[in-house]
N, C-alpha and C positions, 0 to 999 in steps of 0.2 A: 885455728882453734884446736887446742889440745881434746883427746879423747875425753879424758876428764871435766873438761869444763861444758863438752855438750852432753855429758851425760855423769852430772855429782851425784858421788855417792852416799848412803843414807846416814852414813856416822863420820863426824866433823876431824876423826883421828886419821880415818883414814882418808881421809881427802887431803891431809895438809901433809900424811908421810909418803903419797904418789903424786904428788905433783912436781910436775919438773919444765923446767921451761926455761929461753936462752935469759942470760943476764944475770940468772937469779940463783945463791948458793945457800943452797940449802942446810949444810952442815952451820953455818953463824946464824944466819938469819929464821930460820926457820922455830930453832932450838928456843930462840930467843922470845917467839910467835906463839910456839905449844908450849911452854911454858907458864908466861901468858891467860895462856888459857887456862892450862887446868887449875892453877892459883884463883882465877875469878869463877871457874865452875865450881871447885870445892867452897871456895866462900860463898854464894849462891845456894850450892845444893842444900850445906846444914841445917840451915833455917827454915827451908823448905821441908826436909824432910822431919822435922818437928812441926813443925805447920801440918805437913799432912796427918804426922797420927794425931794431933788435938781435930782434925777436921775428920779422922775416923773416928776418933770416940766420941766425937757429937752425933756423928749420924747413927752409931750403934745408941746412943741413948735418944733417937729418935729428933733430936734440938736440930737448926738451921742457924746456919754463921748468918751474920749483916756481912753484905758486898764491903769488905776492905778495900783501903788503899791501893793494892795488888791488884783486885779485881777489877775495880776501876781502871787501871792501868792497861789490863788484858783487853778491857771492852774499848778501847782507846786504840791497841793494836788490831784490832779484829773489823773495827771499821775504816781505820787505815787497807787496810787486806782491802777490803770489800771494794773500794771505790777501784782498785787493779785487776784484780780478777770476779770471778764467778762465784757467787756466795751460795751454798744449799745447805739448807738447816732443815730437822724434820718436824714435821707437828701432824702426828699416829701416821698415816702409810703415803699422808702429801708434804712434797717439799720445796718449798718458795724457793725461785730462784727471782736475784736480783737484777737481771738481766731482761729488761722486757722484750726486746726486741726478739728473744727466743723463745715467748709462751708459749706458742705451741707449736717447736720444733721437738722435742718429747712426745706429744703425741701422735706427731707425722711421721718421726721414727717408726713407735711403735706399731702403727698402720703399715707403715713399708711402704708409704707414698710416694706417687712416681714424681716427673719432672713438673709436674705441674701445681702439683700441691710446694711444691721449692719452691718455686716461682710466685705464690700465691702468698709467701711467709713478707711480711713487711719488711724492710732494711735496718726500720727502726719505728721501733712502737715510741710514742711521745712520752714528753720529759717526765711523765705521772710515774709510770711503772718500770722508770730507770731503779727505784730502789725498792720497789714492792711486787712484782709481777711475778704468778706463779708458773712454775713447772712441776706436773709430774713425775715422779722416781721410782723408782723399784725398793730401794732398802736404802736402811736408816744408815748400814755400813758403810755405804758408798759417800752417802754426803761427809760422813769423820773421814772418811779416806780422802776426799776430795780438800777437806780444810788442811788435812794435815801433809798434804804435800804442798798446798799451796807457802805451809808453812818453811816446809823443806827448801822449799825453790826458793822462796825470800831469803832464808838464812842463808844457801848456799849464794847469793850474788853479795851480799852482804860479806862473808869471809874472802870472796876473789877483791872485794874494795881492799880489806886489810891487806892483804897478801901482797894487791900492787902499792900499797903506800908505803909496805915492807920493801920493798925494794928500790924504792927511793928514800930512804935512812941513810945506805952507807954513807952519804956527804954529805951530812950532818952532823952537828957536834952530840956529845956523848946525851946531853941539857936535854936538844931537841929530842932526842929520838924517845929518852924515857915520858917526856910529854907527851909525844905523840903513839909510844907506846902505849900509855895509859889510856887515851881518846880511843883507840880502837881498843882495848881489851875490856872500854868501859861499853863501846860499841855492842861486843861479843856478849859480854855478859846481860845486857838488855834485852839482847835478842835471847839467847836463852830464856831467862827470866821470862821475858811473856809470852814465849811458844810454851813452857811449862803452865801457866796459867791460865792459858788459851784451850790449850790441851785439856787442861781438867776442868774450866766450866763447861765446854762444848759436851765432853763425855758426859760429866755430870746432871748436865740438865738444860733447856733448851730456853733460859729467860733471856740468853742476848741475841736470841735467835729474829730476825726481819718479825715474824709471825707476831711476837711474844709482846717487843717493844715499838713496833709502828702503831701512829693515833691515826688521827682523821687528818693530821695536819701534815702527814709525811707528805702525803699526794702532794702537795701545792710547793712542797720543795723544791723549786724548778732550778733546772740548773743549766748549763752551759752545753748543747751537746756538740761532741767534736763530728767534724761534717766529711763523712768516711763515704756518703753513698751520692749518685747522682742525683734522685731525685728521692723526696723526703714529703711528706703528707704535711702542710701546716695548717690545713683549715679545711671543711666539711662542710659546705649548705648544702642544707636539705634536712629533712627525717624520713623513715618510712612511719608512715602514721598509721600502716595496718600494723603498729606494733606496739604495745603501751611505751612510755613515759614515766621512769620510776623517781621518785623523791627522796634525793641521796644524802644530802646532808641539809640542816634547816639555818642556822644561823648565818650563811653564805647563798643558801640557794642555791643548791650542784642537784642538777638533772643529769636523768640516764638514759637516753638514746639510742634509734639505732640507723645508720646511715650505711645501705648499702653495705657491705663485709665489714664496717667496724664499725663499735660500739662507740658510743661519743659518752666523753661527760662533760658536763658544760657548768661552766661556772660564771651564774649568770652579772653577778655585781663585780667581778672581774672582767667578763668579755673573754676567759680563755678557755681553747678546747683540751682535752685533754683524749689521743684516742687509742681504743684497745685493737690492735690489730695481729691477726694471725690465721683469719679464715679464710681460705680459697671461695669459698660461695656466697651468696646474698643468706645475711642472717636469718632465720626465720622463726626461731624463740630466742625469748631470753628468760629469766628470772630471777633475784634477789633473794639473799636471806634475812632472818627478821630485821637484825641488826644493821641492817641494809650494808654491810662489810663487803661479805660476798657477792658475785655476778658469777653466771653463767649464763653462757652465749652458745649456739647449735648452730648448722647451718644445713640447709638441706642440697644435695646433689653428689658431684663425684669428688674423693678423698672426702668427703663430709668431717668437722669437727666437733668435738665438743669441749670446751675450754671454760676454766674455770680460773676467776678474777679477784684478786684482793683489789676493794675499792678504798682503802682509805687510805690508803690501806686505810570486848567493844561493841562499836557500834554495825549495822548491816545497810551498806551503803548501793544502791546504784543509779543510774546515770541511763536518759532514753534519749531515741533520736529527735527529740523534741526539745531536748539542751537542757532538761531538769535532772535534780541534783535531788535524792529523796534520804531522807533517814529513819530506819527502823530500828527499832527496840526488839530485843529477845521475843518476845509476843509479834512480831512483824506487825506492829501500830507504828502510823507515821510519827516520830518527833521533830522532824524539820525539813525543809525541803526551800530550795534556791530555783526559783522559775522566771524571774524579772530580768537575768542576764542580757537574754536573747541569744543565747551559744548555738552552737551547730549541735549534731549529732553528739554524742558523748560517746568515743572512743575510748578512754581510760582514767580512772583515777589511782591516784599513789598521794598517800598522808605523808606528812613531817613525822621520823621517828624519834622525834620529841614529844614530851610528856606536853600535854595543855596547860596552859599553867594556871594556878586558880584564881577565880575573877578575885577584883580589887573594885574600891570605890573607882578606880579611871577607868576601870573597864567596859566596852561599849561591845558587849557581845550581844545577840540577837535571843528573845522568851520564844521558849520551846512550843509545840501547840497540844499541849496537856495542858488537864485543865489547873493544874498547880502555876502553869504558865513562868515554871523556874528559867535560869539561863540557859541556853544552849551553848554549853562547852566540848568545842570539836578541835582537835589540831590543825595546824595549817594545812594545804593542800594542794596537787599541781592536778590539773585538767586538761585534757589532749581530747583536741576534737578530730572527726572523720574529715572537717576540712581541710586541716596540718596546722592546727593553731594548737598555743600552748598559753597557758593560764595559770596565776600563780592564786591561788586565794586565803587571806590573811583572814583569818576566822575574827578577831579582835577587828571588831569596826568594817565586817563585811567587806572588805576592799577586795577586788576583782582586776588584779594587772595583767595586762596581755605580754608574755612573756617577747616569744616570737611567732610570726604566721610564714610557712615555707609551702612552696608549692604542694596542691595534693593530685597531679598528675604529671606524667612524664617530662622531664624536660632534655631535650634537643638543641635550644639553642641558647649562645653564650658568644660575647663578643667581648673584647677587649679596646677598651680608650687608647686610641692611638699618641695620648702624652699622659693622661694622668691615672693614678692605680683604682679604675674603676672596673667593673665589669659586668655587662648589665645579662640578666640570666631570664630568658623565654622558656613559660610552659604549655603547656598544652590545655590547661584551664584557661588560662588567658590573661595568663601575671607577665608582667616586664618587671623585676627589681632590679633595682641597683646598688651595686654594693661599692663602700671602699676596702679593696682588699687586703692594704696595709693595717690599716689600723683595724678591720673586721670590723665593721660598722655598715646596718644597713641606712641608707640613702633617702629613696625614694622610687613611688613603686605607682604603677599603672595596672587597673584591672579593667579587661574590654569587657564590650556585651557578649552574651552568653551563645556558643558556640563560634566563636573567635578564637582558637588555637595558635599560640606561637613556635610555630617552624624554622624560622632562622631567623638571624641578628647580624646586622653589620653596621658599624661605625665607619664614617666616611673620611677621609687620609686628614683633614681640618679639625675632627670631633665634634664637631659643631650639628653634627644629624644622626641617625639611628635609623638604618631601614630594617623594616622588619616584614618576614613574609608569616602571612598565616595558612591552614590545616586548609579550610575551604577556598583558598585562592587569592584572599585580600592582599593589597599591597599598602602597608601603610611609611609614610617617612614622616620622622617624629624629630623634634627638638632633645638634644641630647641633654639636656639641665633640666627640662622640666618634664619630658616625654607628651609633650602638649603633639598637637597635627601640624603638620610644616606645609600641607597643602592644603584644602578645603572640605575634599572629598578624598579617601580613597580608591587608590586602582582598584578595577575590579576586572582582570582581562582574563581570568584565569577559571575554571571551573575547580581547578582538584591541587592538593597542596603545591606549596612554593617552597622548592628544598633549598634555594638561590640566592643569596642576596650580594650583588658587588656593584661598590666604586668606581670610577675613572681615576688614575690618580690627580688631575685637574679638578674633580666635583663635580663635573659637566655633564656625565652620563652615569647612568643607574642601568646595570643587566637583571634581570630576573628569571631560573630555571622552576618549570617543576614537573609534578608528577608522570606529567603526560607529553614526556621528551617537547618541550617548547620553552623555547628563548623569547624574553620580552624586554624591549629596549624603549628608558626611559630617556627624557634630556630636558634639559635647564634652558631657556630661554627666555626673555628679555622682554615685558610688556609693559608699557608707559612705565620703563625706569626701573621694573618692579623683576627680578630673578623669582620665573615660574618652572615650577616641574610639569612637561608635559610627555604624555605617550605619544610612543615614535611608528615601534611596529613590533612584532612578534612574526616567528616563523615556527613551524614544528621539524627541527633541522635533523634532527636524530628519530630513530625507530628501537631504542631500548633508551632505557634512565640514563640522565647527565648525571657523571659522575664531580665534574669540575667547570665552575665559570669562572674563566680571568682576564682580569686586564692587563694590558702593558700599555709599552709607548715605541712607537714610532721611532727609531732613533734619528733618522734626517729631518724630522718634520716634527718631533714633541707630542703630536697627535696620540689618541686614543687608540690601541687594538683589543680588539674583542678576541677571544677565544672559547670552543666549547669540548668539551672530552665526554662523548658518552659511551657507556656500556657495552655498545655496538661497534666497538674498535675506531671510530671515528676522530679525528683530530681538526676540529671546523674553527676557519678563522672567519671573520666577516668584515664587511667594508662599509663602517660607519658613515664615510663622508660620502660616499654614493647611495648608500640609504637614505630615505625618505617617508613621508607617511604614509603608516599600511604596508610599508614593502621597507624587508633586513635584505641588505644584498650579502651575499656570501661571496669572500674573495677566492678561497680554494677548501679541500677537503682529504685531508692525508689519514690510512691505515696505520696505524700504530702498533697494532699486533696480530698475530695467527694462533689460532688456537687459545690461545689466554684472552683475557678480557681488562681492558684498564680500569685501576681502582683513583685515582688521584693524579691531579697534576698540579704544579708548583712552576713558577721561574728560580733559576736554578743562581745562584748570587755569582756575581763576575767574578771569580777568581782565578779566570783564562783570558785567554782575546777574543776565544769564539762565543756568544752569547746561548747558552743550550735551556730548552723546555726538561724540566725533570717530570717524568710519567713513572708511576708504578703499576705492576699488575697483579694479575692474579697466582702468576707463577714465581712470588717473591724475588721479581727480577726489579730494578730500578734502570729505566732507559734514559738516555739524554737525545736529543734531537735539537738538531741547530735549529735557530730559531724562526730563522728566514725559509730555506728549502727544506723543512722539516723533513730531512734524511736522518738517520738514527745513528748516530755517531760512537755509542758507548751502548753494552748490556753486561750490568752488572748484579752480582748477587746482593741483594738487599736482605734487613733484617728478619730472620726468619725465628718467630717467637709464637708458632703456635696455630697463626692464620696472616695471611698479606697483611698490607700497611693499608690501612682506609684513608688515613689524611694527614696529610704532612705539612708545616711550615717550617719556614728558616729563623732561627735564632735569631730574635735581635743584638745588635753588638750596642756599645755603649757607647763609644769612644771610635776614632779615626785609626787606633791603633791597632783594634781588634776585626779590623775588615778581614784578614789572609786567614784568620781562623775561624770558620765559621761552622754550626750546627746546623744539626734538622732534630723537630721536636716531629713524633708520629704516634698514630695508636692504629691498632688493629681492634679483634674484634673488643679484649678483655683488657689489653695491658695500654699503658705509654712508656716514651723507649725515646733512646736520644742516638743518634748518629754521628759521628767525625765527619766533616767534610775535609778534601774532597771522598767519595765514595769509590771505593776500590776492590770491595768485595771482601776484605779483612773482616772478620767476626768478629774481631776483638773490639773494635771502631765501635760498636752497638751495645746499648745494656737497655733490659725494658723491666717493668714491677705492673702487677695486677692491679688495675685502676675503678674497673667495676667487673664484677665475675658475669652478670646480665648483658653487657652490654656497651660499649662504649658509644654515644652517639655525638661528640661533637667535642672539639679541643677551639682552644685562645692561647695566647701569650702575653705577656704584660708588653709593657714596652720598651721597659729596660731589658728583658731577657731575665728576669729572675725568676719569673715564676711561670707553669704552666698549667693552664685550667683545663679539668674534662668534664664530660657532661656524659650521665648514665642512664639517660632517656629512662625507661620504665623505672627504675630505682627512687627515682625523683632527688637525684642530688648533683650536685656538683663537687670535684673533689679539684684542693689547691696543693698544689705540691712546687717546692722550693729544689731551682737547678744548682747543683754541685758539678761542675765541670770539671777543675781538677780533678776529684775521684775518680770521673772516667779517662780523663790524661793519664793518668796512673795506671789504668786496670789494662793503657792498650802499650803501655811501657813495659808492662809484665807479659804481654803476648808473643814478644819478639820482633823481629826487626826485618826486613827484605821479604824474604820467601819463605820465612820458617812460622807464621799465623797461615801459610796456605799448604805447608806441608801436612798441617793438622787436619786438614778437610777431604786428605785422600786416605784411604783403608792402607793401614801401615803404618804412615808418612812417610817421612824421605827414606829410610831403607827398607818400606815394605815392597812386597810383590807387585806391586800397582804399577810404583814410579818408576820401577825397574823396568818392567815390560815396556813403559809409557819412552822411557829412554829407547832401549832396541827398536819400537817402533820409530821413534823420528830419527836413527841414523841410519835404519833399513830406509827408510823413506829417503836422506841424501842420495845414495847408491843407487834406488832405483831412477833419481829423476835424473842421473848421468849416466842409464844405461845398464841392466844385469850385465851384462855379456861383453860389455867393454872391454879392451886390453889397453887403452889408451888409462893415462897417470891420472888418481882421483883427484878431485879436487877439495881439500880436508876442509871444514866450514862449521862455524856453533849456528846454522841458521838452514832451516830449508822454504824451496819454493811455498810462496801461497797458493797455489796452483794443487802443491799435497796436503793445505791443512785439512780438507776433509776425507780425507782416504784415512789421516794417522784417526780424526776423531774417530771414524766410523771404527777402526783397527781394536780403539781400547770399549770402544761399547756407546759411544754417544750417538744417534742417528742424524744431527739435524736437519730442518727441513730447507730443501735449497733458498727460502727466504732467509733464513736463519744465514746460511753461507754467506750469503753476498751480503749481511750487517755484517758478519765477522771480517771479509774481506774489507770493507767500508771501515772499520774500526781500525784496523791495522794501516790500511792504505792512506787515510787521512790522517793519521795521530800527531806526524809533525810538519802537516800541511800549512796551516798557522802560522807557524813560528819558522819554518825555515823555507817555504817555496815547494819539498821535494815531496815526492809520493815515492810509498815505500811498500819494495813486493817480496820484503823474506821477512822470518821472523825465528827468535831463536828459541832456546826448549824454556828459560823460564817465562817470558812474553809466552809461549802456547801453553805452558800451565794454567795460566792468569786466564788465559782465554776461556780454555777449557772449564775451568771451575765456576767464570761468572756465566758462562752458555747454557751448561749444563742443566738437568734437571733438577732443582735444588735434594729431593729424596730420592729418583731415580725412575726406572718406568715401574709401571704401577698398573695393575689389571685393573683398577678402578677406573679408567681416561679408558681404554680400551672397552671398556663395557659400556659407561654411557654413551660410547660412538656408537656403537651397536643398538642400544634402547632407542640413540634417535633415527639411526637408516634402517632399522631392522622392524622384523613383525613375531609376536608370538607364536609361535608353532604347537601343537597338539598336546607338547609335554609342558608347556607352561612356560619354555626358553625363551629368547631373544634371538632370532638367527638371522642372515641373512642366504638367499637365496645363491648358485654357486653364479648364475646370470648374471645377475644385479651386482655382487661383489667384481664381479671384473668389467660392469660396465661403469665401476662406482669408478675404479681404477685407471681407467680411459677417458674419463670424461672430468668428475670432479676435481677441485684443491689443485694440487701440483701435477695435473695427469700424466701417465707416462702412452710413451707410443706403445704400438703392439711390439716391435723388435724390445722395446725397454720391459716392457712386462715379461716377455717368455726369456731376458736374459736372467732375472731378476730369481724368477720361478723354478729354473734350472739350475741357479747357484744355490736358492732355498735347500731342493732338492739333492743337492748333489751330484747331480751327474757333471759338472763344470767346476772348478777352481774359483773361489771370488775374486775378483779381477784380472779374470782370465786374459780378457780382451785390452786390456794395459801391458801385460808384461809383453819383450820385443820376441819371442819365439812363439806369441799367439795367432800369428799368421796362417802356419802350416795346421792349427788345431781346428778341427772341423764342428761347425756351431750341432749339438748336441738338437736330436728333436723330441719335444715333450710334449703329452697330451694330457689338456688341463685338465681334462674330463673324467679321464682317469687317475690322477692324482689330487684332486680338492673335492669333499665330498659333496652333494647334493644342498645338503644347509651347515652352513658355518656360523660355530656361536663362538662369542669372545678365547672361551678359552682353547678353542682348537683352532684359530686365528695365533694366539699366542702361543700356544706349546708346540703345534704340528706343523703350523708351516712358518712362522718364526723362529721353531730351534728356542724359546726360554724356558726356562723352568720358574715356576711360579713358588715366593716363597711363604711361610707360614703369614708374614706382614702382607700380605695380599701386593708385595712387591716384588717386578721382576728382575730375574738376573740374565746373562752370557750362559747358557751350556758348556 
């Protein structure tokens, strides 16, 4: 691309007398072009420029034209503009942008909001405020500035069309070329023409402005939107009911809500939502203006917003816990009052901003209670109760319609129909509904007795049952179509919630976790003819919270395995078929991690030969473990968006053909977030969006894989959000290819300081494992012993702990154990990259992990410190975790120190060097707090981010 064409100049003369390019002769053809032109711009201009003085001496005699021909024309190109780019038009110091999806990236700017309020901004606010959503602006100059380059950049691709249709002329006859001459100079002159007209309504005056000319009916203008983001918000249950319910428009019935960070408007005889999204926190006012047009929305916490909404774009009323509805006159005397409902509490009312309309002989309006006993004429009205119920009431004929009822406590749990698009949603009041998610239709809904909380939901692999666990321990399995009792009684084996609910994939068995680390194991058996569910047995197998209960299968045998993952690094399998009643036998019980804690476990989809358990933890690392002798085969860096991954599934695929490509859907504490498999530590693999800022308590998936459901436990909703997978095929094509998405995760990348150093370490490291002192021929090699991979980590600043070692050793030595028979003992420097980066600490070390080691082995001292004693610290070092011997501690102490070389005792002239004597006693002081742990006898320096570095 020529200089000119990435960057046109602002007058049409001189673009077309520097342009120069192969093939194309400018002295014939060009001549031919600007001529052209200025023939149909001088035809153009005269008219205009008599147009404008009669358009001046109307405004100096005070008169206003009617919108012409012209004008019409302009507003025709102006909305052409709009649907391409960014539109801002002013109305006094706010300027609507037509862009929803960036309501309030203006005011996130202007905050200076960090990474997180980005992350917090929607991908895409819904189809309502694609043509009506406001932003913020500074000056009125900016938005003409902004139109009238948009204008610039349209006309200038518009004259490179000409230019190349110019140059396929020459081989055409004389006939064609003034034809097609014409077509483009009749082109030119169009486009002139209504950037001149454009030009001077926008100046002039702000009537074709979004502001000026949107009704009530643009909102409902839905349109097509192109599907650019992974995942995409389509649907909302829930409300916060501690919030009013405003009454947006009457003749449709559009409600104004608010659900967790976005504003819902719901339009009720349509069935569609429409939502305002752009706040990082849970909303916590809102308000309306009279005309009910505008909304403003606040949110309370960190980046806090305040954003402001184009929606459409008497009497003394209130409302007691007793479900009455009263009305007062200026004199506060009752004239009416609504008590026969039987409502709940009264949370809010909001009127129809329609006029009443005046009784008629059909009219069946309710006599006032004055003693004139006239009509009582009041407008329509919406009613929101404290119990999360919505109320529509038609003043004319008293009618009372129950709009919708949503949970008015937390909800947690959420399952998904294993074949059809339902998804039944548990709260903690003690609702089951169920909805169809495609069509957004509620179903049908179960309310239990009172203190019956719903804690978890699972549909069984058939659909045909619903177990559900409740808050005080109940265990209920219900009929999936009608939510009726699938057994007589329920389990009652539990005292304290049941966070647990799984399947066998057969049906045959039912596991159950909860609060109080205990597994309970259910099973289907066979009495006169008749398939009953009976209790098996329970154990309390864990000593901290299960984090994960799952089943597989057996692969020689089809059978049932149970597994459990809790809190306490544990990985417990158990042996169903030798269980019995009262007694879970456990077959074995594997460590899964050191110093981190596991958050989730997953079976990891076949897309190898070796069958692997997928575990995450707390050090956003994602592990794999063969599934049989649960060794840890892989540690890789996982999605790192904030805080660990709490819960992961795998994508459903659709089809036979989409097996090799598979996903992982995950949330943490606030976002959901989709993954590439397989998992390799690439960042680019990963995208997450803010799903509830409170809170995320519990995800589903459909069962085709299109959509993903979360669940925002306090917030009380559920949020539906539609998978775009191409978008993130795309965003990890723009990341790069091989090694260049892992160059970006070292300080530098590939030619900073890091990889340099990282290099001289690993070909120092060849050298020394054939010898300093050799005079024998090297042996030149891209690969060094495994034997040196922790001397290089430890060289560039990594410590790990010799558990750590021997998985890395185990990663390398089996990688193509599988597939080829051999075990493999070198590795070359980009494989020790990859190592290195998924091993690694994902932020580095941190005086915060150093500290609470200390709060838990340490005691306060006089000053109010955390220290530990100099005794206790080296007998902590002798005896606990990885101990070392007394020779391994006073080597350790003296290379701290200084008096010794690190790794003295490796190089081959270490012989003749005489081991150094050091007294601890005199060198470590009497109490050791974290930070003189870490600066004094560690050598870091501690930095402003309470993170440490190398010296």
């Amino acid at each position: 691309m020529s200089d000119t064409e990435e960057n046109p100049p602002e007058e049409t003369g001189e673009s077309v007398d520097t342009e120069k390019e192969e093939e194309y002769n400018p002295s014939s053809e060009e001549e031919n072009l600007q001529q052209s032109l200025t023939e149909d711009t001088v035809s153009w201009e005269e008219p205009q420029e008599e147009e404008g003085q009669i358009e001046d001496g109307k405004r100096a005699r005070g008169e206003e034209e009617e919108p012409g021909e012209g004008e019409k024309k302009g507003g025709t190109v102006t909305k052409q503009a709009a649907k391409k780019s960014k539109k801002l038009v002013n109305l006094d110091d706010i300027v609507i942008s037509s862009e929803s999806s960036t309501s309030a990236s203006s005011l996130t700017e202007t905050s200076q909001s960090n990474e997180s309020s980005i992350h917090s901004q929607s991908p895409e606010v819904s189809e309502m405020f694609r043509e009506v959503s406001p932003n913020i602006e500074i000056t009125e100059a900016a938005a003409v500035g902004y139109e009238e380059g948009e204008m610039e950049s349209l006309r200038w691709k518009l004259l490179q069309e000409v230019k190349e249709e110019a140059k396929r002329e020459s081989g055409l006859s004389a006939q064609d070329r003034r034809d097609r001459g014409s077509r483009n100079s009749g082109k030119l002159s169009f486009l002139l023409s209504e950037e001149g007209q454009i030009s001077s309504q926008f100046k002039g005056s702000t009537k074709m402005s979004m502001v000026s000319t949107s009704t009530e009916d643009t909102l409902f203008q839905k349109e097509e939107v192109s599907k650019v983001y992974p995942l995409t918000m389509t649907w909302s249950f829930g409300w916060n009911s501690f919030l009013p319910v405003y009454y947006i428009r009457d003749n449709q019935r559009v409600i104004l809500y608010i659900c967790a960070h976005t504003a819902i408007i719901y339009n009720v005889f349509k069935n569609t939502q429409y939502h305002l999204q752009g706040h990082p926190n849970i909303i916590s006012c809102l308000c309306v203006s009279e005309d009910r047009r505008w909304v403003a929305t606040a949110d309370k916490g960190p980046d806090c917003l305040i954003i402001i909404w184009d929606s459409f774009t008497g009497y003394i009323v209130t409302g007691d816990i007793k479900g009455s509805i009263k009305f007062y006159d200026h004199t506060l005397s009752v004239v009416n009052w609504y008590s026969n409902f039987k409502l709940g509490a009264i949370r809010t009312l909001s009127f129809s901003k329609a006029p009443a309309s005046p009784p008629t002989e059909k009219s069946n309006l309710p006599i006032d209670c004055t003693l004139k006993g006239d009509l009582f004429v009041v407008r329509n009205f919406i009613i929101g109760t404290f119990d999360a119920t919505v109320y529509h009431m038609t003043a004319d004929g008293t009618k009372l319609e129950k709009l919708f009822v949503e949970p008015r406590d937390a909800v947690y749990a959420i399952s998904c129909h294993p074949y059809q698009p339902l998804i039944a949603v548990g709260s903690v009041c003690g609702m089951i509904k169920v909805w169809d998610y495609e069509k957004k239709m509620y179903l049908f809904s179960r309310a239990f007795e009172k203190g019956l909380g719903v804690q978890s939901l699972t549909y069984n692999p058939e659909g045909s049952l619903l177990g559900a666990g409740f808050t005080e321990g109940t265990v209920y399995i219900l009929d999936a179509m009608s939510l009726e009792n699938e057994i007589p009684e329920p389990f009652k084996y539990s005292r304290t919630s049941v966070s647990h609910v799984s399947f066998s994939h057969d049906s045959n068995y039912m596991a159950t976790a909860d609060v109080s680390f205990t597994v309970a194991v259910y099973k289907v058996v066979v009495i006169n003819g008749q398939r009953v569910w009976e209790y098996l047995a329970r154990l309390r197998s864990h000593h901290n919270s299960i984090q994960s209960l799952l089943f597989g299968v057996h692969l020689d045998s089809n059978e049932p395995r149970l597994l459990s993952l809790g809190k306490d690094r544990f990985l417990i399998e158990y042996n169903l078929i030798k269980s019995y009643k009262d007694h879970l036998e456990v077959l074995d019980i594997h460590r899964t991690d050191q110093g981190t804690y596991p958050t989730c476990m997953i079976w990891y989809p076949p897309l190898t030969k070796e069958l692997f358990l997928l575990v995450c933890n707390s050090c956003y690392k994602v592990k794999l473990f063969n599934s049989t002798t649960k060794m840890c085969r892989k540690t890789l860096l996982g999605p790192a968006y904030g805080s660990p991954i709490q819960h992961t599934q795998v994508l459903p695929v659709k089809n036979t053909f989409e097996l090799q490509k598979r996903h992982l859907v995950f949330i943490n504490n606030d976002k959901v977030g989709l993954q590439i498999l397989p998992v390799d530590g690439n960042p680019h693999k990963t995208c997450a969006i803010i799903c509830h800022p409170s809170g995320v308590a519990g995800m589903a998936l459909s069962y085709d894989g299109r959509y993903a459901f979360t669940a925002g436990g306090q917030d009380c909703s559920v949020a539906q959000w539609e998978i775009n997978l191409s978008a993130l095929e795309a965003a990890v094509s723009l990341g790069g290819e091989d090694l260049t998405p892992f160059y970006g995760l070292v300080s530098g990348g590939r030619e900073g300081k890091f990889y340099r150093e990282l290099e001289d370490y690993f070909y120092y490291s060849q050298l020394r494992s054939q010898g300093i002192d050799t005079m024998e021929t090297r042996q030149v090699s891209e690969h060094i012993c495994l034997s040196e991979l922790p001397f290089v980590m430890r060289a560039i600043g990594f410590y790990p702990s010799e558990e750590k070692i021997e998985d890395m050793f185990n990663e390398i030595k089996f990688s193509e154990y599988v597939d080829t028979g051999n075990l493999i003992d070198k590795i070359n420097l980009p494989d020790f990259l990859k190592v290195y980066l998924n091993h690694r600490l994902p932020f580095g070390n941190t005086l915060t992990g150093i500290q609470e080691s200390f709060n838990i082995l340490g005691f306060k001292n006089s000053e109010g410190k955390m220290v530990i004693r100099r005794e206790d610290f080296l007998n902590l070092l002798l005896t606990k975790g990885e101990h070392m011997t007394e020779e391994e501690m006073y080597d350790c102490f003296a290379t701290l120190f200084g008096l010794k070389p690190e790794g003295w005792k490796l190089e081959p002239a270490s012989s003749s060097v005489r081991e150094p004597e050091i007294c601890l006693e005199d060198e470590l002081p009497e109490e050791i707090t974290a930070e003189i742990f870490a600066t004094e006898i560690l050598g870091l320096t501690i930095s402003d981010s309470s993170g440490l570095s190398d010296q």
